[in-house]
Backbone as CSV, one residue per row, in Angstrom:
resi,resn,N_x,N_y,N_z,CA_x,CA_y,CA_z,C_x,C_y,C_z
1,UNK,28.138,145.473,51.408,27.529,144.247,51.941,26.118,144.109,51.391
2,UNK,25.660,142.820,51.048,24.307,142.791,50.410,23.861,141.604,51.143
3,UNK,22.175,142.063,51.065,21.519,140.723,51.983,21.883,139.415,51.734
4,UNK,22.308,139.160,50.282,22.537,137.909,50.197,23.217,136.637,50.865
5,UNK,24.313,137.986,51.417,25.481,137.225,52.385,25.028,137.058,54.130
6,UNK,23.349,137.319,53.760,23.219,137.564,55.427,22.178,136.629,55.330
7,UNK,21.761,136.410,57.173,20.724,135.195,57.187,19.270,135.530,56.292
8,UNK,18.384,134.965,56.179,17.141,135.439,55.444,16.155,135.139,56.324
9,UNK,15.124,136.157,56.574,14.305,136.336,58.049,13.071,135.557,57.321
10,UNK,12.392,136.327,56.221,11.342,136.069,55.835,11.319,136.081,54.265
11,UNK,10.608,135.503,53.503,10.520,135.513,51.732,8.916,135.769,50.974
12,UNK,8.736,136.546,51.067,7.220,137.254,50.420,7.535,136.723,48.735
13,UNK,5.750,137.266,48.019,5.485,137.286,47.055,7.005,137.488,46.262
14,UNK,7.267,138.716,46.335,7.796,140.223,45.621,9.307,140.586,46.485
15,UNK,9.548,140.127,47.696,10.502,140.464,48.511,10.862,139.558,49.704
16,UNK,12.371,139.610,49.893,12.959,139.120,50.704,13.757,139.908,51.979
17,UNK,13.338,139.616,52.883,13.666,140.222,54.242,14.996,139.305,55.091
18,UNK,16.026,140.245,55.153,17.527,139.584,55.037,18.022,140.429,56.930
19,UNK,18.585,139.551,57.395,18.969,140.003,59.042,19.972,141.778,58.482
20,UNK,19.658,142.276,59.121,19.919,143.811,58.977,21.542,143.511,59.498
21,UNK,22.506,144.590,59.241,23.900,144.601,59.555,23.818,145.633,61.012
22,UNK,22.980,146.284,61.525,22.900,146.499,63.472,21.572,146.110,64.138
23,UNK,21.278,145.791,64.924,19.921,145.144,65.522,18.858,146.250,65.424
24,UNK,17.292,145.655,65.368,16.868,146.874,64.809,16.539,147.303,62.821
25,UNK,16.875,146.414,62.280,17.473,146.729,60.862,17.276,145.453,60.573
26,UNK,16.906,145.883,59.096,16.522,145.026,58.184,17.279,145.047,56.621
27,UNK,17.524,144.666,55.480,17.829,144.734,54.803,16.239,143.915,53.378
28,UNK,15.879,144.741,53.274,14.994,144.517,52.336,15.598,144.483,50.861
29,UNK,15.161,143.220,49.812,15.111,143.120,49.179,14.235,142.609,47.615
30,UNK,14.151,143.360,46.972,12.845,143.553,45.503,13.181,142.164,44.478
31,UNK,12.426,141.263,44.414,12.340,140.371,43.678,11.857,140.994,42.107
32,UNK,12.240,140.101,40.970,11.393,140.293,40.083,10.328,139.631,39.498
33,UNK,10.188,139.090,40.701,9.317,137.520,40.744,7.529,138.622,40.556
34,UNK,6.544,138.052,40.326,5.448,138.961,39.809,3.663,137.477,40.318
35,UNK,3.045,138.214,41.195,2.107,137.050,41.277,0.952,137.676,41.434
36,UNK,-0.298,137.236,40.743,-1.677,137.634,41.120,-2.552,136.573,41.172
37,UNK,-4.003,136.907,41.712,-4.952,135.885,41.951,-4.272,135.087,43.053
38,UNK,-3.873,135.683,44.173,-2.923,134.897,45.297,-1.625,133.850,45.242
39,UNK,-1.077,134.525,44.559,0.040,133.943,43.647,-0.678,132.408,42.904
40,UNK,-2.008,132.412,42.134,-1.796,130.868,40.917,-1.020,131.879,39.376
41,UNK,-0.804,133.203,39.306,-0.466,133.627,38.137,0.845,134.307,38.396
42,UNK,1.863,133.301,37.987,3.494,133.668,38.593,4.334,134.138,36.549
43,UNK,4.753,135.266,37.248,6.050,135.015,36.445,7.233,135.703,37.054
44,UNK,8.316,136.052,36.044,9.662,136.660,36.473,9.290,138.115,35.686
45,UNK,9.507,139.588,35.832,9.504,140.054,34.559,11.032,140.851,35.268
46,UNK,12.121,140.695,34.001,13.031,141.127,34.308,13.271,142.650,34.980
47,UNK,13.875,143.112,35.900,13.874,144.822,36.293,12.950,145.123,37.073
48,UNK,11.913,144.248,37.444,10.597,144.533,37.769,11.219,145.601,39.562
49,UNK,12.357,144.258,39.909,12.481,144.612,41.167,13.260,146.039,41.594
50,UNK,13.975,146.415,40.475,14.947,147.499,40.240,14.110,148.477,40.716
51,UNK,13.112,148.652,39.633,12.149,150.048,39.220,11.368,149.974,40.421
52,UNK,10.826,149.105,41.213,9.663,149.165,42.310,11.048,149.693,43.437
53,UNK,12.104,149.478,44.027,12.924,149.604,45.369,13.135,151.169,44.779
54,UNK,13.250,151.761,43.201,13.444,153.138,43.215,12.361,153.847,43.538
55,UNK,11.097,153.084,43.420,10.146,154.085,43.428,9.589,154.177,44.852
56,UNK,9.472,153.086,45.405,9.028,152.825,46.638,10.085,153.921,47.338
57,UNK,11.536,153.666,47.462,12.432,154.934,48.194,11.930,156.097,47.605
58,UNK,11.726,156.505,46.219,11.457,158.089,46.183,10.045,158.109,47.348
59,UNK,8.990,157.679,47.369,7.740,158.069,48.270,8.268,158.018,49.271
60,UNK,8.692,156.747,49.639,8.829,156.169,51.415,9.289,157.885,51.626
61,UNK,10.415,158.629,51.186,11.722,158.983,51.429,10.922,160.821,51.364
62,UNK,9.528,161.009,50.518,9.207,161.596,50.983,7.652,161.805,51.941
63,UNK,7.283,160.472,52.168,6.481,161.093,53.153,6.899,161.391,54.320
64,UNK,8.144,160.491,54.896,9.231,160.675,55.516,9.175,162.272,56.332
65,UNK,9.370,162.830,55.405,10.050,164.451,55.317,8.863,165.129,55.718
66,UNK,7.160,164.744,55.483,5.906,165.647,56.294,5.269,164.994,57.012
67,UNK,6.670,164.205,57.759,6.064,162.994,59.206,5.088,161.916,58.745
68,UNK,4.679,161.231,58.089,4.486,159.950,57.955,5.517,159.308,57.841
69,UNK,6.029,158.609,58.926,6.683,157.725,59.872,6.918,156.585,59.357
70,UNK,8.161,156.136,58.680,7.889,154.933,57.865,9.291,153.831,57.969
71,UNK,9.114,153.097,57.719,10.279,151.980,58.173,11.604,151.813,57.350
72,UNK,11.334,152.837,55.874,12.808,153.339,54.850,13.764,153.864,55.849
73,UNK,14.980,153.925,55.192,16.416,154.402,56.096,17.227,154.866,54.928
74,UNK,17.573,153.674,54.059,18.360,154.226,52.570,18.038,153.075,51.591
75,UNK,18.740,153.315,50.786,18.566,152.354,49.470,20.191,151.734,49.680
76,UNK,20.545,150.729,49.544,21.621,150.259,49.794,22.381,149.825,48.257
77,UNK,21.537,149.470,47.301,22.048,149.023,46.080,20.578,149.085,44.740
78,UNK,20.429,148.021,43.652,19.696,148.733,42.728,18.246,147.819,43.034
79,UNK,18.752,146.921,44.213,17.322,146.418,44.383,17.174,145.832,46.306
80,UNK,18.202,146.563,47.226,18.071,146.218,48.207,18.150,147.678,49.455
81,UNK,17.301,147.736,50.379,17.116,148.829,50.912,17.201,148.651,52.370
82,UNK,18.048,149.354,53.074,17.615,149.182,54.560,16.644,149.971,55.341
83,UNK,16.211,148.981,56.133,14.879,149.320,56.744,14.946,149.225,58.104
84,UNK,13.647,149.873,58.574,13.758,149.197,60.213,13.147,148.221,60.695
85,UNK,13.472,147.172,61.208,12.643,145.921,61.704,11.677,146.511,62.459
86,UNK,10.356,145.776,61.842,8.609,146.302,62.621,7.918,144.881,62.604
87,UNK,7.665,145.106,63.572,6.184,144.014,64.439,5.036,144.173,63.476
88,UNK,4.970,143.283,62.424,3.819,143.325,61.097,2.390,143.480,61.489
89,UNK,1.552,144.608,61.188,0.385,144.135,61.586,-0.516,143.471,60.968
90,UNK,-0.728,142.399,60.943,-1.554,141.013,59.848,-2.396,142.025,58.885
91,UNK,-2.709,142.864,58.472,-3.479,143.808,57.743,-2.819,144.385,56.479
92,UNK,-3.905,144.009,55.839,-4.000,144.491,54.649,-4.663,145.954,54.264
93,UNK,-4.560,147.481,54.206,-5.239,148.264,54.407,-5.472,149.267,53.015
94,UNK,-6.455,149.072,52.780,-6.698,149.118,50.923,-7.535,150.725,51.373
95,UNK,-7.065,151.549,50.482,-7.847,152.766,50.213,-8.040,153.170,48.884
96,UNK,-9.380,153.190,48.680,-10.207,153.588,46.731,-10.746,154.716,46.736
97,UNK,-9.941,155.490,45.578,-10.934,156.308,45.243,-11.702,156.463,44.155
98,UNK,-11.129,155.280,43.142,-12.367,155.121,42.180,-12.339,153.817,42.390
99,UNK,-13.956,153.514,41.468,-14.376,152.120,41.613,-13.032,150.920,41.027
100,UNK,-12.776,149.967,41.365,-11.781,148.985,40.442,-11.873,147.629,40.839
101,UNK,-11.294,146.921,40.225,-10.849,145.953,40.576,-11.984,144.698,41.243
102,UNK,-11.776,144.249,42.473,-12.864,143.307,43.585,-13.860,144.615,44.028
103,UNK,-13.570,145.814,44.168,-14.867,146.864,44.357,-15.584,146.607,43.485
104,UNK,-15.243,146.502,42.620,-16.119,146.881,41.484,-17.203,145.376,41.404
105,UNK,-16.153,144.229,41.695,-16.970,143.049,41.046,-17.836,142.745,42.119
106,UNK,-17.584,143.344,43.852,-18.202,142.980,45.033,-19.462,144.051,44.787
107,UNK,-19.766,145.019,44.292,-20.704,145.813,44.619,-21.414,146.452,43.092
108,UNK,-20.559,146.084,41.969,-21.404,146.098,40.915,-21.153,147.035,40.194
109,UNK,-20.238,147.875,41.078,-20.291,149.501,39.926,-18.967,149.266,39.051
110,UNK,-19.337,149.957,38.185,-18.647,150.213,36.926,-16.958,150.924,37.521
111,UNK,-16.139,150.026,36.695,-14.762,150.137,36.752,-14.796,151.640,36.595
112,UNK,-13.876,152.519,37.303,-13.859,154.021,36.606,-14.469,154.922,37.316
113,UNK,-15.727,154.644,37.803,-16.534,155.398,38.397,-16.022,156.047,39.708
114,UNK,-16.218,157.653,40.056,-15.365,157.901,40.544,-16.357,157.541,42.129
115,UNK,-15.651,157.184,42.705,-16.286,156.978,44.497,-17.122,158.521,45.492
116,UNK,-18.050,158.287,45.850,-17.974,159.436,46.765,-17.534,159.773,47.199
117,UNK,-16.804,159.223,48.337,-15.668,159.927,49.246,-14.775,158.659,49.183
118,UNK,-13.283,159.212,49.261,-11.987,157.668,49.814,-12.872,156.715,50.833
119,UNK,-12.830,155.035,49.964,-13.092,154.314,51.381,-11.957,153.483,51.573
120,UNK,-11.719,153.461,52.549,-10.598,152.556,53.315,-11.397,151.142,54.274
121,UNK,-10.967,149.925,53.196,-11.136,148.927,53.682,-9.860,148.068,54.124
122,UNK,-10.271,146.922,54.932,-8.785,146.250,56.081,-9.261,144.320,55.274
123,UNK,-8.036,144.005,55.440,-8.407,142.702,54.727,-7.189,141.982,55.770
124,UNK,-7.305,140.802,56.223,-6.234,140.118,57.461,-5.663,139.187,56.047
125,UNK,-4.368,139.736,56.849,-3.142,139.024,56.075,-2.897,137.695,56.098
126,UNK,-3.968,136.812,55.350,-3.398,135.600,55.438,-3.405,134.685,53.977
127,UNK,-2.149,134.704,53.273,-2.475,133.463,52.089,-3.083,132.489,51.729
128,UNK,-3.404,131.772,53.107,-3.746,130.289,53.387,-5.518,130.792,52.873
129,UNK,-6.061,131.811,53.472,-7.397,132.124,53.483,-7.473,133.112,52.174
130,UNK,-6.934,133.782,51.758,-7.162,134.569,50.380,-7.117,136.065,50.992
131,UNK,-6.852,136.310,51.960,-6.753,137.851,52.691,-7.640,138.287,53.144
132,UNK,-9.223,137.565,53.379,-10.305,137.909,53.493,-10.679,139.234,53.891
133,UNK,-10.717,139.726,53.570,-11.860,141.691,53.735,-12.741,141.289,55.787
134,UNK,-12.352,142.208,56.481,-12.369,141.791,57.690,-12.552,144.001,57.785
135,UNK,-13.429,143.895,59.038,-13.917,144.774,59.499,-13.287,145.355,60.817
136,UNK,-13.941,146.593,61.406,-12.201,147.031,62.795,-13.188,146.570,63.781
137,UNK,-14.569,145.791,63.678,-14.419,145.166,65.066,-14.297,144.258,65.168
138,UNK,-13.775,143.120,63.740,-12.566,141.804,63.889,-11.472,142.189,64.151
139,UNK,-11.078,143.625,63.749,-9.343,143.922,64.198,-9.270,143.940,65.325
140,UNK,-10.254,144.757,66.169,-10.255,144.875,67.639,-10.337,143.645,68.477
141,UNK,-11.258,142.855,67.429,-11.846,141.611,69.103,-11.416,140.855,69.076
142,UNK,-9.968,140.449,67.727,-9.013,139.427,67.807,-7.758,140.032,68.153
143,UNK,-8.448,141.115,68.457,-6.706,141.946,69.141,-5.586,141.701,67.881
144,UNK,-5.528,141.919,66.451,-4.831,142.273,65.863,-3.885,144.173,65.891
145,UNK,-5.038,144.563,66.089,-4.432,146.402,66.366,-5.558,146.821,67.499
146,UNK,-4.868,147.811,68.407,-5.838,147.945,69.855,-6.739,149.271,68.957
147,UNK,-7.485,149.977,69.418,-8.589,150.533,68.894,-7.456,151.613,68.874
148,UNK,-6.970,151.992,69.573,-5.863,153.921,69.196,-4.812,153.315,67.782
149,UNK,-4.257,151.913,67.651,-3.413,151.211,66.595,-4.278,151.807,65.096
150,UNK,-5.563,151.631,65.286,-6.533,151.690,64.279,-6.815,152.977,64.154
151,UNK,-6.352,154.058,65.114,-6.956,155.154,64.873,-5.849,155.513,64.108
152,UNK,-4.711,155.581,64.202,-3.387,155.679,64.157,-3.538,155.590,62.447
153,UNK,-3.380,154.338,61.853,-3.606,153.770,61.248,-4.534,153.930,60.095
154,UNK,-5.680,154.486,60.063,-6.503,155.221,59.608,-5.959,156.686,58.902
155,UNK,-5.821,157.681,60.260,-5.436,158.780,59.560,-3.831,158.596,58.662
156,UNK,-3.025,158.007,59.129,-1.988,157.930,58.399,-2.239,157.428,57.132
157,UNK,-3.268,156.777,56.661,-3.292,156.457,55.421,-4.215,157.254,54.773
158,UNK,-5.273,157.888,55.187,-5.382,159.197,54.563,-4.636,160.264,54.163
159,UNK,-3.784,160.466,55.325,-2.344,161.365,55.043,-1.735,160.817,53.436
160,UNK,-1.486,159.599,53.612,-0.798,159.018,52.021,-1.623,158.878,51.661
161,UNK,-2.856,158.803,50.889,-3.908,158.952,49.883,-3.533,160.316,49.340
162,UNK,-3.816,161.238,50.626,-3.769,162.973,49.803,-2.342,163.073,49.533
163,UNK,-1.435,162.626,49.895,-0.047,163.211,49.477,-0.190,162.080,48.045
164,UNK,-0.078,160.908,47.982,-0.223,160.162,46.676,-0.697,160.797,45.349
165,UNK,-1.931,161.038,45.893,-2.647,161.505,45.267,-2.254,163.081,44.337
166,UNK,-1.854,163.945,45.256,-1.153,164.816,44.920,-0.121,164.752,44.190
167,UNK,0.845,163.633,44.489,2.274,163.582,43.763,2.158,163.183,42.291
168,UNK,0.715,162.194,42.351,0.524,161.562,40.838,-0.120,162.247,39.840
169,UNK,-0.690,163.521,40.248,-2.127,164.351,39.803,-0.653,165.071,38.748
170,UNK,0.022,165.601,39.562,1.128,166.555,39.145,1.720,165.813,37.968
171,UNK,1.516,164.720,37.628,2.405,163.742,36.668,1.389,163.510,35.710
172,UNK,0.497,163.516,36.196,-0.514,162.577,35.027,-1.227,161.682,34.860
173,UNK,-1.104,161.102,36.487,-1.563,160.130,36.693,-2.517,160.048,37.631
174,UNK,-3.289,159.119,37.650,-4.512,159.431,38.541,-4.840,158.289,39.736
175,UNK,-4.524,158.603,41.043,-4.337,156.999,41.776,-5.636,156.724,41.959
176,UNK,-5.536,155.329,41.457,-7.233,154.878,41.653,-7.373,154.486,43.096
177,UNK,-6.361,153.605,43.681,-6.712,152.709,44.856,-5.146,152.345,45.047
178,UNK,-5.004,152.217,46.050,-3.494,151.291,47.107,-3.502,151.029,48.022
179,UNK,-2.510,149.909,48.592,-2.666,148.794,49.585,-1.054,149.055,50.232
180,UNK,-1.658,149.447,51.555,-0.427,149.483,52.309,-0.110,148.530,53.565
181,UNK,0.590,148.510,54.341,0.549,147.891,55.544,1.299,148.632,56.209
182,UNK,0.990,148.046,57.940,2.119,148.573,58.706,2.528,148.047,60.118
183,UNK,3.113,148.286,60.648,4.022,147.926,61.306,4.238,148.161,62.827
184,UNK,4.437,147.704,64.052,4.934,148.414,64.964,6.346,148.406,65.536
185,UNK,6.828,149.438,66.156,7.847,149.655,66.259,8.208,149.889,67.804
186,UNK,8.877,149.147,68.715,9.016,149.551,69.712,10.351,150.408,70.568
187,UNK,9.863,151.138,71.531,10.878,152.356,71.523,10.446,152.563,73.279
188,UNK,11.285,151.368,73.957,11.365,151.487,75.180,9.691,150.485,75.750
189,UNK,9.093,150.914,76.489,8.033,150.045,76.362,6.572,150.289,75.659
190,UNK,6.634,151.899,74.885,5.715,152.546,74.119,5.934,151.512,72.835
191,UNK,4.731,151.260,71.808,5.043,150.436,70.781,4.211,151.974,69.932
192,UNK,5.268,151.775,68.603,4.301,153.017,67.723,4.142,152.428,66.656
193,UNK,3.249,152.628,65.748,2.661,152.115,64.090,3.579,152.990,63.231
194,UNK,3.828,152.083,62.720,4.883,153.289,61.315,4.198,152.205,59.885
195,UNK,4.313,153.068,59.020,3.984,152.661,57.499,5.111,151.625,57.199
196,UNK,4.741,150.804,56.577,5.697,149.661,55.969,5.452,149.028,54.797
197,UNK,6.088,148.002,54.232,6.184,147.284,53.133,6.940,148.182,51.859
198,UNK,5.722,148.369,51.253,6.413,149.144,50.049,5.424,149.940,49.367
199,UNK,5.418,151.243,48.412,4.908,151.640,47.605,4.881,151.721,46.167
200,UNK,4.413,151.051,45.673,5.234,150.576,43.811,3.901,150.374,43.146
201,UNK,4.103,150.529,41.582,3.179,149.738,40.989,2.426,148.560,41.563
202,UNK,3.097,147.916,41.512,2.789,146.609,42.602,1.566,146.708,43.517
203,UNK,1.820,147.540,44.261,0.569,147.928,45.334,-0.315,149.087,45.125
204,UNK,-0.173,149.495,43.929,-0.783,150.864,43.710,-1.767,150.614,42.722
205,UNK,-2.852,151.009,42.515,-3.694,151.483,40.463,-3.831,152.456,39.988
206,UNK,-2.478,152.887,39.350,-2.341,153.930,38.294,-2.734,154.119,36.782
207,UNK,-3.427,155.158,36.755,-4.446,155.594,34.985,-3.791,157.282,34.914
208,UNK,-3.181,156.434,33.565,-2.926,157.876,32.696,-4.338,158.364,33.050
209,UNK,-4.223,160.168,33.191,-4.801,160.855,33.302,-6.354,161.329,31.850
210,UNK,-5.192,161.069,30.809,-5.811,161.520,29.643,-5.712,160.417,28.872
211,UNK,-5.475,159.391,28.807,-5.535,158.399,28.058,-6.464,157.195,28.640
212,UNK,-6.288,157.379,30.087,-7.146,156.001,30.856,-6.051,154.862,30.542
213,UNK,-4.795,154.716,30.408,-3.648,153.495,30.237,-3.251,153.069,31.390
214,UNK,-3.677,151.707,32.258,-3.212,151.145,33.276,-1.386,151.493,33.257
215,UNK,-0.757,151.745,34.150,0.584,152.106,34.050,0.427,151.251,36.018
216,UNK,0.012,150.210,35.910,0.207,148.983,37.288,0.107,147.731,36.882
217,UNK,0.440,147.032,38.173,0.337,145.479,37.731,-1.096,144.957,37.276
218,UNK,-2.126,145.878,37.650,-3.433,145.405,36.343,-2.869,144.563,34.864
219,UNK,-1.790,145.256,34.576,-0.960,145.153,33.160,-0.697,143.621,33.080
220,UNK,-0.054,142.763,34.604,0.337,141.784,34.381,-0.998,140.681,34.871
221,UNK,-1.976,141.194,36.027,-3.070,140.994,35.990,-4.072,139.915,34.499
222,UNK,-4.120,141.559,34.173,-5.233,141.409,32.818,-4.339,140.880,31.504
223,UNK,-3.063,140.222,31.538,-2.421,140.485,30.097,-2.258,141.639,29.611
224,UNK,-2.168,142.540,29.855,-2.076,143.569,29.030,-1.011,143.893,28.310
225,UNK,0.363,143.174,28.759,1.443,143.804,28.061,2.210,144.646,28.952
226,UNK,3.800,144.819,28.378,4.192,146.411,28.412,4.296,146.554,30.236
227,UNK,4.555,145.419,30.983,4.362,145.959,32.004,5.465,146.216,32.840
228,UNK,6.820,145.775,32.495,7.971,146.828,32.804,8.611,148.244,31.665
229,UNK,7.376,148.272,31.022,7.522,149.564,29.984,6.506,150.208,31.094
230,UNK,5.582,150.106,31.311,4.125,150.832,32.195,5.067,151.429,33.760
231,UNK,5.608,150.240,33.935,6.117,150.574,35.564,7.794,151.764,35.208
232,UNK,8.512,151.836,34.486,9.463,152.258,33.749,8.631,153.842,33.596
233,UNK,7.558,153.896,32.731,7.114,155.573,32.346,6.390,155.927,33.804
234,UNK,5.838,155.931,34.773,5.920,155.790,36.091,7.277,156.711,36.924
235,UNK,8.363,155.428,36.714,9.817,156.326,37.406,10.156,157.257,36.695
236,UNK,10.233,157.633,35.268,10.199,158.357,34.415,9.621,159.541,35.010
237,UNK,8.397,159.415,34.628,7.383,160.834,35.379,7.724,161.318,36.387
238,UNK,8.321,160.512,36.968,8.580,161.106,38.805,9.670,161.767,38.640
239,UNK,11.065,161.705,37.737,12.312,162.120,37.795,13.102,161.466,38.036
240,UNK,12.759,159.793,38.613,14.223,159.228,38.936,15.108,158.236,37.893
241,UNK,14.078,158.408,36.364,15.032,157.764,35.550,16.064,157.334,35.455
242,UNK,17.177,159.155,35.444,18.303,159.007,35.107,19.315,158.653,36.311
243,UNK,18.923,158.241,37.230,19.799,157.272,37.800,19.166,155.906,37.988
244,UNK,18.803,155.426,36.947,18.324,153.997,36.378,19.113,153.384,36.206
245,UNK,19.600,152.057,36.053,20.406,151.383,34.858,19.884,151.879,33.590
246,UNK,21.063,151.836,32.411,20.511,152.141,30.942,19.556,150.752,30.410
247,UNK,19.885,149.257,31.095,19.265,148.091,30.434,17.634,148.698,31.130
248,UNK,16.867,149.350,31.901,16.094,149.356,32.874,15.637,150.585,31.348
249,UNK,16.186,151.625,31.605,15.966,153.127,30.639,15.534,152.473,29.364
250,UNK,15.878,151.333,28.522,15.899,151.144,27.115,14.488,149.955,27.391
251,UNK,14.044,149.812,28.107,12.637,148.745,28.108,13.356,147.582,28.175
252,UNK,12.424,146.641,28.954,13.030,145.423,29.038,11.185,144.233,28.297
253,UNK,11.513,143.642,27.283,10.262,142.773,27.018,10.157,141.444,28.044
């Protein structure tokens, strides 16, 4: 059974959220649809969606396993995954550890530069407004997440910084910065935060180690090219190639 044949809840950038087959459940699905600058810079890049639902399940699947709590269940096909239905929290929750991107252009320092310590900034999820960068005593005093949601919330994404961080160091790669979100989940009348969306190129900024080669959507960003070859040596590094498609394995332009 594939989401297609089921109602459609919600339709993001990058993904489509399809009524789950038991209540509770979701059926997520990876577009290859591709947008930056708040979606004015659209394209299709073929596979895009393949390679992000493999990679996102290899992480989801192991932070999973040292309790970061996350809304994966299985991979259902080569671009649709079941999940658990979560109460979105409007947040955007960005953690850098080197300078990049809007850091860099908001505060001046040089792309590259490595940060003092991880900072974790919150940006409210809204298209209409551009995601605006929002602080935890707008999260608190518009009652988006209660102050323990935020504590919650916090360390868990430190938890995935150092495990990220770790998994990519081992490869070659060096995580500059990623954007997660999350979710609540209710379980009787306790509500709990679990990690959600996805982990992919997409939401991540990955630099070859020794080369400095964007291997993220910077690629489709900046023009750069090569950017289901970039996201492709990525699954590669990790090990989950060879259960790729071969059209996915041979580059797609």
């Amino acid at each position: 059974m594939t989401g297609r044949n089921k109602k459609k809840i919600y339709e993001g950038k990058a993904k489509i959220l399809y009524e789950g087959p038991e209540p509770g459940t979701l059926i997520q699905y990876f577009k290859d649809d591709a947008t930056a600058f708040n979606a004015q810079k659209k394209a299709v890049l073929e596979g895009k969606g393949v390679i992000n639902n493999r990679i996102s399940e290899f992480v989801m699947t192991r932070l999973n396993a040292i309790g970061v709590h996350n809304h994966f269940i299985k991979r259902l096909s080569l671009r649709e995954q079941l999940i658990k239905e979560v109460e979105i929290i409007p947040l955007e929750v960005i953690c850098r550890n080197v300078a990049a991107g809007s850091l860099s252009q908001r505060l001046g320092i040089a792309e590259g530069t490595p940060l003092p310590r991880s900072i974790i900034e919150f940006c409210y999820k809204n298209d209409e407004l551009g995601d605006p960068m929002v602080t935890e005593e707008h999260i608190t005093a518009f009652n988006w997440a209660s102050t323990q949601e935020l504590d919650d919330i916090l360390a868990m994404t430190v938890r995935v910084n150092d495990f990220l961080t770790g998994l990519f160091a081992a490869i070659g790669i060096q995580l500059v910065d990623f954007k997660i979100e999350f979710g609540r989940i209710y379980e009787g009348d306790f509500a709990r935060v679990i990690l959600a969306d996805e982990i992919s190129p997409d939401s991540c900024r990955l630099w070859d180690m020794t080369s400095g080669e964007k291997l993220d959507k910077d690629r489709f960003r900046r023009d750069l090219g090569n950017v289901i070859e970039s996201y492709t040596e990525v699954a590669r590094r990790l090990g989950i190639m060879k259960d790729m498609p071969t059209v996915i394995q041979g580059g797609l332009h």
